[in-house]
Steps between C-alpha positions, in 0.01 A plus 500: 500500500504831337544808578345828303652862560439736237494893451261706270595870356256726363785731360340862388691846579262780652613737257237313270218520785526155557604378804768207617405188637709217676314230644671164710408173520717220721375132540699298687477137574489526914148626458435076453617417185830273639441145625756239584227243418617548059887388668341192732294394169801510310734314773223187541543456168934475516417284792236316335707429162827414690317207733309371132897514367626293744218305538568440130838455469482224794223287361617507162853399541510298218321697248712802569553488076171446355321788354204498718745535829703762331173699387343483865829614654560795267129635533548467871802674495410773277183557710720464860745782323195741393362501828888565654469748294179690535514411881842716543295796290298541705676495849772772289149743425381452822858558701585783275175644472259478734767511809571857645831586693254507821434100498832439518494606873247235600688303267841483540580218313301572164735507263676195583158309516433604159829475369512125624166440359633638124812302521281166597245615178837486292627145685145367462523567107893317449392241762312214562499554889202367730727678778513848330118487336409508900744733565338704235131465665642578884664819318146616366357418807672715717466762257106467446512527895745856491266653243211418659614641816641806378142546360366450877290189369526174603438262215513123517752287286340301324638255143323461235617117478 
């Protein structure tokens, strides 16, 4: 998600017979650019690595020391705290940016809903929690169905897994 704003000077005094110039341009995500789908990727895969952790760590009880348990659990952790990671990114660009002190009328309870969803990216990345992974998706949920309705479309959710 990026937004673009930029301003171009042709600087020249008249004195010279050449004329001053100031040209605008402003880009700005709302146009289309912001998506909650990057954050609902981003939050199957938490979910996704936290149930293959578990799943893991119950079936291999035993093994908990070899090197092939303690390789698998690492890479799944280091994936799970990636996508925490990215997954709070981009519900912070997409709160801060593309949100406009008008939605917060239809929306009264905005910032809480993506202040809850940042702190569960941050549990999601220290924990192992089935409980807060789902927590997590509900979060980005409600907030793919705010945006969507603050853009007066209705637009189905729909996982990826």
């Amino acid at each position: 998600m990026w937004a673009l704003r930029a301003r171009f000077m042709i600087a020249n005094t008249s004195e010279d017979g050449i004329e001053t110039i100031e040209a605008s341009a402003h880009c700005d995500g709302p146009c289309g650019v912001y998506d909650p789908a990057s954050a609902r990727i981003a939050g199957e895969a938490v979910q996704s690595m936290t149930k293959k952790m578990l799943a893991l760590a119950e079936s291999h009880s035993a093994d908990a020391g070899s090197a092939t348990y303690i390789n698998t659990m690492s890479r799944y952790a280091a994936i799970k705290e990636e996508e925490a990671q990215k997954c709070k990114d981009e519900l912070l660009v997409l709160w801060t940016d593309f949100y406009k002190p008008q939605h917060l009328e239809a929306n009264p309870n905005l910032h809480q809903t993506f202040w809850q969803a940042a702190k569960l990216c941050s549990a999601c990345k220290v924990e192992v929690s089935a409980v807060h992974a789902q927590e997590l998706m509900d979060a980005i949920e409600e907030i793919h169905n705010q945006f969507w309705a603050v853009k007066g479309r209705e637009v189905p959710w729909v996982r990826a897994s």
